[in-house]
N, C-alpha and C positions, 0 to 999 in steps of 0.2 A: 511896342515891337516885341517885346517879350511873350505877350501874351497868343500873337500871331501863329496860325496852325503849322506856317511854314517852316519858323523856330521850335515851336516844340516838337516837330516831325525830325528836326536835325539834332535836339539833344535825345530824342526817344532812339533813335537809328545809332548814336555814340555808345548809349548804355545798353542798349538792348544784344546787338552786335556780338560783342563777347560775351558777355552772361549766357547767351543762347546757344551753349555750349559750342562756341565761334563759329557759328553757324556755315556748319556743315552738310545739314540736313534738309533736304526738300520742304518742309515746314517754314525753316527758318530762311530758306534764301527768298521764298515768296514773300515772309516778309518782305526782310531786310529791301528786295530788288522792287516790290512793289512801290514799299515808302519812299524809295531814292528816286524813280522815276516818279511815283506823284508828286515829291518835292521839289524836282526840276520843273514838272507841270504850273505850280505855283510861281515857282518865279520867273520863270518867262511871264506869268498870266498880270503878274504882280508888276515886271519892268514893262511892258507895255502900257498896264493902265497909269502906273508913275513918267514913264517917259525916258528912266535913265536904266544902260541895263552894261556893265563894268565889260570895257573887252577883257578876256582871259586867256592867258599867257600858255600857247600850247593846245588851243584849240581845235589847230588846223590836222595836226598829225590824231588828236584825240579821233576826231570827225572820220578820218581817212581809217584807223586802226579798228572802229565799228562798221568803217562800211566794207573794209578786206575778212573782217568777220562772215557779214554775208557774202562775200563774194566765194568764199569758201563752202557753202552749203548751195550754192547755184548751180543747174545743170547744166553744164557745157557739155557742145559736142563732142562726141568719142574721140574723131581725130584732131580737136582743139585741145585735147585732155592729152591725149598722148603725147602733142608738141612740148605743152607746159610742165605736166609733169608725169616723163615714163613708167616710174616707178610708181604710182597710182594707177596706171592705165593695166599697168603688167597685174594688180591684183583683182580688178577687174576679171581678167584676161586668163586668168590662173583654171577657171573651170570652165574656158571654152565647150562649149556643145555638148554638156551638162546642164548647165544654167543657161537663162535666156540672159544673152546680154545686153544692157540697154544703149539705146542709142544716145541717150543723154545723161552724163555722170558728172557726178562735184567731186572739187577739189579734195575734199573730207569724206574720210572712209568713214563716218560717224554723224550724221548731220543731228541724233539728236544732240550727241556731246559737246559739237560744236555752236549750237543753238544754245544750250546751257550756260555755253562761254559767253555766249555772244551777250545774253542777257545781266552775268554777272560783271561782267567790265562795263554795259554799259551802266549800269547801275551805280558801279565807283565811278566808271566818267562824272556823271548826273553828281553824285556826292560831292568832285571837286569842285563844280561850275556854283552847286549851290553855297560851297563853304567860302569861294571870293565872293558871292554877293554879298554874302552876313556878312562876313567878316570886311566887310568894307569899311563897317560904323563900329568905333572905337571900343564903346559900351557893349557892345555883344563880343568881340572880339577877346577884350581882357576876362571878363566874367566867366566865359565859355571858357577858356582856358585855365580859369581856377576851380572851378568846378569839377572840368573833365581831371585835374590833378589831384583835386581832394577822392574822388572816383575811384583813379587807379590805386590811392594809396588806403583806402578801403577794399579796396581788389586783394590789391597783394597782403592784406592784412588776414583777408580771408581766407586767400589759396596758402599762405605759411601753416593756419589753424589747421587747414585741413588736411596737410602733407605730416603736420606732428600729429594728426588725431582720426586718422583717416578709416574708414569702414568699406575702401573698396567704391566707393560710389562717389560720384561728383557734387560736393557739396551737401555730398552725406543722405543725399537722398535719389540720385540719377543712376541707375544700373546701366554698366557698358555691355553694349548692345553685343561689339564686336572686338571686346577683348580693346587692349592697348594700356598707356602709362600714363596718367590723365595725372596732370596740375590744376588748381584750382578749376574755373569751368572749360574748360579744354581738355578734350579726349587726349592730346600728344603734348609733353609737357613742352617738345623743341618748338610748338607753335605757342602756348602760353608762354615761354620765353622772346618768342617772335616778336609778339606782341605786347607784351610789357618794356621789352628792351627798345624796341621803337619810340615809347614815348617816354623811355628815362632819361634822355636829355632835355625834353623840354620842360618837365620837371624842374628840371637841374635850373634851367635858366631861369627859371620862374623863380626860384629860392636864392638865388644871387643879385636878379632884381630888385626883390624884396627886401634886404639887406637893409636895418635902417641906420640913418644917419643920425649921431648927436653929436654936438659941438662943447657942451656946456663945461666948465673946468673942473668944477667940483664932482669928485666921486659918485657922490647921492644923489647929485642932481641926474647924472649920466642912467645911473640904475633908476631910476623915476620914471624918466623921460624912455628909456629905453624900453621898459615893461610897462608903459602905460600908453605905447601905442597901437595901432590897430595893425602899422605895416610889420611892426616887432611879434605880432601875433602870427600875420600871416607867412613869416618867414618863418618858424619856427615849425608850425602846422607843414609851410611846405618842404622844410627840410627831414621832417619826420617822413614824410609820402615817399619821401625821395631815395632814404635808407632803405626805406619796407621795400620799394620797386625794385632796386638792386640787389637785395639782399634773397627775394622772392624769385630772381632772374637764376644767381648761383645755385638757391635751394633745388631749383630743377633740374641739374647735373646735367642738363644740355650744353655737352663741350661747346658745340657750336654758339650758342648762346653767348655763354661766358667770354669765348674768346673774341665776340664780334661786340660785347657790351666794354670790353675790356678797348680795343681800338678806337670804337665812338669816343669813348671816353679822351684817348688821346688826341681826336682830329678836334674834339670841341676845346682843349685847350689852347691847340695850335692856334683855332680861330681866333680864342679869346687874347693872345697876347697881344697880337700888335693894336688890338681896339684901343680906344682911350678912358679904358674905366681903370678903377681905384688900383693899384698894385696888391693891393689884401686880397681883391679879388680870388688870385691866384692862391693865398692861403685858405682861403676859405675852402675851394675846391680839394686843397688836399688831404684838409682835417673832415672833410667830407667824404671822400675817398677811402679816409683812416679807419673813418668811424662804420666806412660799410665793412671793409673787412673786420673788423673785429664784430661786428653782430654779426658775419657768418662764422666766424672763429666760436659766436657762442654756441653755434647748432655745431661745428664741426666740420674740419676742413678733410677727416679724413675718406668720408662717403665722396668726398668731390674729387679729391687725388686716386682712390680706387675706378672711379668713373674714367680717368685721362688714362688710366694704366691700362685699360682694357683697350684701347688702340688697339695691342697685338695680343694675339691669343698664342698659350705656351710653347707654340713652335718657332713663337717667332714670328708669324706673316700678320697685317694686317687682317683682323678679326672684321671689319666693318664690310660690307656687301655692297657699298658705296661706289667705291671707283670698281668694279666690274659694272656696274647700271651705267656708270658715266661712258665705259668703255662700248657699250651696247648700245647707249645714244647718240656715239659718235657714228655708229653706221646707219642709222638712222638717219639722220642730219644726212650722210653722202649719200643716201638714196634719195631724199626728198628735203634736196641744197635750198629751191627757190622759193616753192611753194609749201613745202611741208604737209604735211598728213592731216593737218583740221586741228584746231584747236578744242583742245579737250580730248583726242583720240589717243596720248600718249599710252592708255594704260592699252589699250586694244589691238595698238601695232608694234608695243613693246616684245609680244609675246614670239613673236614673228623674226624678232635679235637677240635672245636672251640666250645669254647663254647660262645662267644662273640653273643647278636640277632644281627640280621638284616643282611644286605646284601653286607656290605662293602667291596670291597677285601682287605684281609690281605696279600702282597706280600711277606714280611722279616721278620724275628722274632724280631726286634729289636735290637736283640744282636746279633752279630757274632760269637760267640763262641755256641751260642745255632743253629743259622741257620746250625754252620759248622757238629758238633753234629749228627742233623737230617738231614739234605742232605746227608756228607759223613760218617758218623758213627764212631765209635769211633778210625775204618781204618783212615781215612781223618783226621782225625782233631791229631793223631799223627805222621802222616806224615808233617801234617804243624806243629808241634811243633817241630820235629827235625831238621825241615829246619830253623825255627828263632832261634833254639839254638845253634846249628851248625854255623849259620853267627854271632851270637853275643858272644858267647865263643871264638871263634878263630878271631874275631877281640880285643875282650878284651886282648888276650894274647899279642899281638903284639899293642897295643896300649898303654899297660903300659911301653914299652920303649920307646917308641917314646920320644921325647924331641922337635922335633918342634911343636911352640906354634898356627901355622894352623892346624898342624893333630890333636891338644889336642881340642881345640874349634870346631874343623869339630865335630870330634866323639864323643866331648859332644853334639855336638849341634843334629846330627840324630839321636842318639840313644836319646835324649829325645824326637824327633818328632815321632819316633818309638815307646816310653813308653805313648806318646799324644794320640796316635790310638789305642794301645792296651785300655786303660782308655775308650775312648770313643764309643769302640767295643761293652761296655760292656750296651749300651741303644741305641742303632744307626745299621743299617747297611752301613757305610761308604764306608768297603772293595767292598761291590756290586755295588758300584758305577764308571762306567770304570777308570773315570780320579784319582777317590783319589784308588783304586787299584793299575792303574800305579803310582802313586806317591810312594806308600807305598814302593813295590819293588825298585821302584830309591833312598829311604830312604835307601833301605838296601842295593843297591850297592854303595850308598855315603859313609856309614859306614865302608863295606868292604875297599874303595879306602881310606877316612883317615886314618883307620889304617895303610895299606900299600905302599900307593904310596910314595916314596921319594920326597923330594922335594929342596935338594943339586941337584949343578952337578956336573958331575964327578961321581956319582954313579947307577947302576941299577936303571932304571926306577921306581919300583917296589921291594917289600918283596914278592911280591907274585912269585910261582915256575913256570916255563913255565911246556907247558905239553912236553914230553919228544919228540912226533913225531906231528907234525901237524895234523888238524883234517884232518881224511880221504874224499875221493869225495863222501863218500857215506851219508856222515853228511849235505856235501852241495845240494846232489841232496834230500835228507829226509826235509832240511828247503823249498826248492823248491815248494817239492809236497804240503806240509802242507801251504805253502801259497796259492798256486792255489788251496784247497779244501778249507780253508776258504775267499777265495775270493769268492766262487762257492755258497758256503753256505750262507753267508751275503747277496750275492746279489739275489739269488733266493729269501730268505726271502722279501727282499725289493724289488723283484719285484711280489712277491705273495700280498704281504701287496697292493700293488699300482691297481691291478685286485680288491682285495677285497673293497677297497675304491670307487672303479670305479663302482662298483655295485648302488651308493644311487645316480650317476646319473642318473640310468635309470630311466626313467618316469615310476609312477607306474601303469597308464592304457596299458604300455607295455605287461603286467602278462595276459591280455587280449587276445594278438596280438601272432600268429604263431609267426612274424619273431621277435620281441620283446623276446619272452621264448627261440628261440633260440639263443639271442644274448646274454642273462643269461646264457645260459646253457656252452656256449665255453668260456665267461669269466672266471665263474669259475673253468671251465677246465682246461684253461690257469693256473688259480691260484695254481690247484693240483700239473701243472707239474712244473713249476717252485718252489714249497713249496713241496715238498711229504710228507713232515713230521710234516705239519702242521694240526692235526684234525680238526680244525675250518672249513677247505674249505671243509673238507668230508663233513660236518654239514650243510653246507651251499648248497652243491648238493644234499646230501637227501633231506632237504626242500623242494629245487625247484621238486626234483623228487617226493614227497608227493603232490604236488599239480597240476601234468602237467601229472603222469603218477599213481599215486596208491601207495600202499605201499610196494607192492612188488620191484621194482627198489630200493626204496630207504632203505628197509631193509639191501639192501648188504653193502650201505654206512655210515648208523648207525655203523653197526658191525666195519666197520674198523676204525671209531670216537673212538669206546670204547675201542677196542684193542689196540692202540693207546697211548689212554691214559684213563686208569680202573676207577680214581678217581674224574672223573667229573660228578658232579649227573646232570647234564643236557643232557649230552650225551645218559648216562641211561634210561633216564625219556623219552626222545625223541625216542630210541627205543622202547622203551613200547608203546608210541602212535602210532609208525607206527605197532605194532602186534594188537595193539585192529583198526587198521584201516581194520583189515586182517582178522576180528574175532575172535581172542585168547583173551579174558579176562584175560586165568588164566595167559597166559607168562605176557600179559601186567598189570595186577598186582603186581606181582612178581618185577618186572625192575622198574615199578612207585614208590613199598616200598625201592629196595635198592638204586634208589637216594635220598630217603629220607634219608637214614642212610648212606649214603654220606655227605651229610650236613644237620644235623637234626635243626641248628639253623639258617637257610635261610627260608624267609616265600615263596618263589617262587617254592620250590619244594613243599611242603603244599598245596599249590593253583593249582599247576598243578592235584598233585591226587583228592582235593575235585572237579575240575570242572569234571574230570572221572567219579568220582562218581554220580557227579549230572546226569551224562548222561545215565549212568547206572542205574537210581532211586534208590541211596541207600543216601539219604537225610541225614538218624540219623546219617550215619557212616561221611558222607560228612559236616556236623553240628558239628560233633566232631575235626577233622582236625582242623577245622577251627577255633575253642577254641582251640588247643593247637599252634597255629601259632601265634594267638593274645598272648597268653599267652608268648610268646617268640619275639614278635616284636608288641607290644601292637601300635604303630606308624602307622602301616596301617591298626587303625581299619575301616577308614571311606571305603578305597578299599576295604576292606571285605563286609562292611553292604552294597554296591554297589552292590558288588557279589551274595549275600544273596540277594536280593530285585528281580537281574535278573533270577534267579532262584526260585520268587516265595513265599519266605517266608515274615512272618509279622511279625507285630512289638512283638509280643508276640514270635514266634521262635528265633528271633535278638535276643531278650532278655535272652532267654537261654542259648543261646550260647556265651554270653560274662562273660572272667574269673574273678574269683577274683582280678582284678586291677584296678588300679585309670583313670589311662587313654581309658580304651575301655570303660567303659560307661561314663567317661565325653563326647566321642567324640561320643556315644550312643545318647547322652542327646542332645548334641549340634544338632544332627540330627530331633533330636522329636521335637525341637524347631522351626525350617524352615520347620517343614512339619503341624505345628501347635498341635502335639499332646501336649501342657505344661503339664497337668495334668500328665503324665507320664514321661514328660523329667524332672518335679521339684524333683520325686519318683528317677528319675535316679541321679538325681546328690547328692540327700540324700545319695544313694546307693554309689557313688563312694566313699566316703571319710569311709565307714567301713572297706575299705581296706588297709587303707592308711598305717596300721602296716606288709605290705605284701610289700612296696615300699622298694627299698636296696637305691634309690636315688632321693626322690621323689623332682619335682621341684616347685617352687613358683607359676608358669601358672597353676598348680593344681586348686588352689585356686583363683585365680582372677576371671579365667573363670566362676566357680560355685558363686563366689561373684558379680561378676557382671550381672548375670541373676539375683539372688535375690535380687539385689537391683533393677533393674528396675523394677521387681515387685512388688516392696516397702514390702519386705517378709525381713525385716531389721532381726529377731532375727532368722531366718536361714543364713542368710548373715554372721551375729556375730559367727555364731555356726561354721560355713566353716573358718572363720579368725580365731579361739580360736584353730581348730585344725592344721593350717598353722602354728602359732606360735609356738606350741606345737613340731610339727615335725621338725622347722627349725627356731630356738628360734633364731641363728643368723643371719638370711638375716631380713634387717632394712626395706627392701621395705615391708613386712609382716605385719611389724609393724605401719607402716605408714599404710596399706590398713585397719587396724584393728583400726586405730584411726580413718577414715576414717568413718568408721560404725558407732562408737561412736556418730561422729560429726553429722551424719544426723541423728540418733536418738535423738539430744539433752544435749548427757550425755557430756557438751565440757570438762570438768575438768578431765575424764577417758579419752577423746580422746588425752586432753594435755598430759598426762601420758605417752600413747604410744608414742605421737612423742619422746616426750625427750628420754626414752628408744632406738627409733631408732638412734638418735642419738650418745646416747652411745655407742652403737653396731658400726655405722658408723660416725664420727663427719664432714664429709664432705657430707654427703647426703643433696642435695639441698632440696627436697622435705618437709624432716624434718623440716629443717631451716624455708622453709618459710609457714608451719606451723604451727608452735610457733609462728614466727612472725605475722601472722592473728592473733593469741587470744593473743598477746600480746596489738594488736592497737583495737582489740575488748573491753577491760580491761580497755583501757586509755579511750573511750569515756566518756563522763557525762551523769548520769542519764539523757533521755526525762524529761520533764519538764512539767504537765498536762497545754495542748495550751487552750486559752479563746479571746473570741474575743475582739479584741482592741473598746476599750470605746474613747479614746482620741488619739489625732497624736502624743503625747507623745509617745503611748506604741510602734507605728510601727517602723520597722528596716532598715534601707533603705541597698540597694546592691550598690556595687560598681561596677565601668567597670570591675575589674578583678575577680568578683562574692564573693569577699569577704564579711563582715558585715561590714558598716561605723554605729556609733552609731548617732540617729535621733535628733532632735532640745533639746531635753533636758534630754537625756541619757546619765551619766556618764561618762568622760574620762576615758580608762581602767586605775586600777591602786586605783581609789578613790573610798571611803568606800562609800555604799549608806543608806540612815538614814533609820532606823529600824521604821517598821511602829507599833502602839500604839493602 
């Protein structure tokens, strides 16, 4: 059995899963989704020719949740679209008689996205159906799970080394493609906390299992007996995995992490009490608890208490961008209650509520219960609730008789790595992550098998009931197809993505060159055909066909971007340029405004219609945009006043056009400074700080910046007046306060400058700057009055120097120490 391709396909998909940097990557999900579908292939093919194939708990909603997946990429009628769900029909509907609208729409504004989904859950469906058939037989059941524990705790052995010894790359050798905070093989370390904290209770229970028994009276006998057995080994081994894993979870200063590893902890105690194992049990647990916190006590607990502190940022408000996404997904959710948006679409109809500036993409909601929510709607997310409650009720019922003391530790031990993920659901997207996805399901079919699987012999394998007939050939030839279409599907993607890459080869005076634009133009053809359901590549052949043939070619390729997918205001905005390329203002008007109102708080739509505008001559209207872009990404004013300059306007229009905030004429100001206008950049940075009660976070560079122009102008009591109102606004950050003593000191006032330092100090008692601060006017203080100098009359009065530039006292100057006679 061991040797069986269908068992090493289910420990290769354990280890493979994370290591493949938690396979996030089109690469890695092809794996990961091919092997899980061909390993369902196998044991269907397997229970048939054997005859017994285990019913599994939670299958019907499984079944029902893959096939609302498809139902979501299906095309219903427009007016069956419109019943079910308005708020998909209305974005449809949003470019009336612009776009051709079709008569037949899905539920999912994204069908590749949602395709994507559809493959990667069924592929953990397929993981848990195959984890109760193994796990049905005793021997694969215990082994696998000492294995997978000796694994993690080589995992976390690894990802410690590489957190103390780190060079920037994942395991020392991976460059981040796209930036981020990578823990051992995991780009986001809150997902390698995901994922190791999930399986540190089962851990736990494996090393309390393990626990060995001796009886014997004598001392020696007890140490003999004790270290000379194999389960005294394996508990030792497993309590070491068990520190590393917990210790590995803290070291990644994912609050959420810690604080959901910290709860597991307490719900798998609760379970353990009322069972009927040893009472030491329970000591064991705490001197195991002891001993994690002190090996994080040896790295340091103060990088993890600075981690909880940054909650709020020094105004006071919650620093975390967190609950504003969560607040955006709830209007989400009330547009699209029943049906939801497609699963997988979050990150594409987020754009469309965010009220978040700037241009970041928001992929997850953070929480998975809100992501599940607004992708699958209130359908989806009670579908998944009947399927966890379904496996954790009928495993509870059969687990309370159990008496073997592995199946009571197993099933404490998943269902509290089960209550870890749900916890940590709740500020994380973990689930979206392929490998902690597939972990989750293998959590719940671990669950399923300790309740069930016997572990005497001599008895049924299994509590669980066979199904009465084996599964039919049509179950084996339906895993088949469904593997060969997501094989079809992954790899087209990845080889669409590998055409689209291929494109930043081409030299760019190619665009110049006949055979160059047609070696562009079949690449990304190529791209189409191997992707069809990637809008990006239509996006990318309009382009090319906006510039090689006119608008019309590439109008036809716009339209199939946006049908596509309705909620991308780039797609929009891009057909609007190609109709005013065509002469239509008013359509291209119209498409320019609804991708604004696709993402009202992106400044790149903003800036596409003010540069229309400008082309159009409608300056004021194009002056206006552009104040409410800054107004909403105040960060790119300087690329605006760019914008503004190439189109002619002066420093008196710039001027109007910048909103009430701090930062677009501080960066106003900074600009009137390098083009030599001062007199109007000191007027601008006067100006910026009336706003400053309009700032929800305003930062301390506020003020430097404006302070350190006025001091180099030696304009010291506008200097003080920018530092009075720094303080003011952010009474706690100490660097303020120092900058404000600062002022002080060059005007002379040192005993108000001492003031402030000490106050910063207060504020911060480790501030160096503070420190040595005070310590200036403190050696300032010790010096001795100047002494009025007169010329030496006699060699008496001189002082001679020493070699080491000290003072040696002269022929008849005083040894220090004696009194010198008072002159009469």
């Amino acid at each position: 059995m061991f040797k069986q391709p269908l068992y090493i396909i289910f420990l290769f998909l354990l280890v493979f899963s994370p290591l493949a940097f938690g396979t996030v990557e089109a690469w890695s999900l092809l794996i990961m989704e091919g092997l899980a579908l061909l390993g369902l292939l196998l044991c269907l093919r397997q229970a048939r020719l054997a005859g017994t194939f285990w019913r599994v708990p939670g299958l019907l909603p499984l079944l029902l949740l893959c096939l609302y997946h498809l139902l979501q990429v299906m095309p219903l009628p427009a007016g069956l679209l419109g019943l079910l769900s308005p708020a998909t029909a209305q974005l449809y509907g949003q470019a009336d008689g612009l776009v051709g609208r079709p008569d037949w729409i899905a539920l999912s504004v994204s069908k590749k996205a949602t395709l994507a989904e559809f493959f990667r859950f069924t592929a953990a469906a397929a993981f848990y159906v195959v984890t109760i058939q193994l796990f049905s037989r005793k021997e694969l059941f215990k082994k696998s799970l000492m294995g997978l524990l000796f694994f993690c705790g080589l995992l976390a052995l690894l990802s410690i080394m590489q957190s103390l010894f780190s060079n920037d790359r994942i395991f020392w050798f991976r460059k981040l493609t796209f930036g981020g905070s990578p823990f051992g093989p995991f780009v986001n370390r809150n997902h390698y906390a995901g994922f190791m904290g999930m399986l540190f209770p089962i851990g736990l229970g494996l090393f309390l299992y393990y626990k060995p028994r001796v009886s014997y009276a004598s001392l020696r006998q007890r140490l003999y007996e004790l270290f000379s057995k194999r389960r005294t080994n394996l508990h030792i081994l497993a309590g070491l995995c068990v520190v590393l894993m917990a210790a590995s979870v803290f070291l990644t200063l994912s609050r959420s992490g810690i604080v959901s590893l910290g709860l597991s902890l307490i719900f798998f105690g609760l379970l353990l009490v009322p069972t009927k194992t040893e009472s030491r049990r329970g000591i064991i647990l705490a001197v195991v608890c002891l001993i994690i916190l002190m090996a994080v006590g040896w790295f340091g607990w103060d990088p993890i208490i600075a981690r909880f502190e940054k909650v709020r940022n020094p105004a006071g408000n919650i620093a975390d961008i967190r609950p504003v996404i969560w607040k955006d997904s709830l209007d989400i959710i009330r547009d699209f209650p029943i049906f939801g948006t497609g699963f997988g679409t979050y990150m594409d109809v987020y754009t469309k509520y965010r009220t978040l500036p700037g241009e970041a993409i928001v992929d997850h909601a953070h929480n998975d219960y809100l992501e599940l929510l607004s992708d699958g709607g209130l359908t989806g997310f009670l579908l998944y609730v009947w399927f966890l409650a379904t496996v954790v009720l009928r495993s509870w019922k059969k687990f309370r008789k159990r008496r073997d003391s592995f199946a009571i530790y197993l099933f404490i031990g998943s269902l509290s790595g089960i209550v870890y993920m749900l916890f940590h659901s709740l500020t994380d997207f973990n689930l979206h992550i392929g490998s902690n996805g597939l972990y989750f399901f293998f959590l719940c079919g671990v669950l399923v098998s300790s309740a069930h699987t016997r572990l005497r012999d001599g008895l049924d394998p299994t509590l669980l009931k066979p199904l009465k007939v084996p599964p039919p050939a049509w179950s084996v030839a339906l895993a088949g197809i469904l593997l060969g279409v997501c094989l079809v599907f992954n790899a087209g993607g990845l080889i669409g993505s590998y055409y689209e890459r291929s494109l930043k080869g081409i030299r760019p005076g190619a665009l110049k060159e006949k055979e160059g634009l047609r070696l562009l133009q079949e690449t990304i053809e190529r791209a189409v055909l191997f992707d069809p359901l990637e809008p990006g590549h239509r996006i990318a052949l309009a382009d090319l066909g906006m510039l090689v043939s006119g608008p019309e070619p590439a109008l036809r390729e716009y339209e199939k971007a946006v049908i596509m997918n309705p909620v991308r205001a780039e797609y929009l905005q891009k057909l609007g340029l190609a109709w005013a390329g065509r002469g239509d203002s008013g359509k291209a008007e119209r498409l320019l405004k609804a991708g604004i109102a696709l993402d009202r708080n992106a400044s790149y739509v903003y800036r596409t219609y003010a540069l229309w505008l400008f082309t159009a001559d409608r300056r004021v209207e194009a002056m206006a945009n552009i104040s409410t872009v800054l107004s909403i990404d105040p960060s790119r004013t300087k690329e605006y006043i760019t914008l503004m300059l190439l189109n002619g306007l002066g420093n008196e229009d710039i001027q109007a056009v910048m909103p009430e905030l701090v930062l677009p004429h501080l960066s106003f100001a900074d600009y009137l400074v390098k083009t030599g206008s001062d007199d109007m950049a000191a007027l601008e940075y006067r100006k910026a700080f009336e706003f400053i009660g309009n700032e929800k976070d305003p930062l301390p560079s506020y003020f430097y910046q404006a302070r350190q122009y006025f001091m180099k102008k030696e304009m010291y009591e506008e200097a003080l007046a920018v530092m009075r109102k720094g303080v003011a606004a952010l009474p706690e950050d100490a660097g303020l306060r120092v900058g404000f003593g600062e002022v002080y000191e060059k005007m002379g006032m040192l005993n108000t400058a001492l003031e402030e330092y000490k106050k910063a100090l207060l504020i911060d008692p480790y501030n160096l700057q503070a420190k040595r601060k005070i310590e200036e006017a403190a050696q300032r203080e010790a010096l001795p009055e100047p002494a009025t100098m007169q010329p030496p009359n006699t060699d008496r009065d001189i002082i001679r120097m020493g070699k080491d530039g000290r003072q040696e006292p002269g022929p008849t100057q005083p040894e220090a120490g004696l009194k010198q006679p008072e002159k009469k």
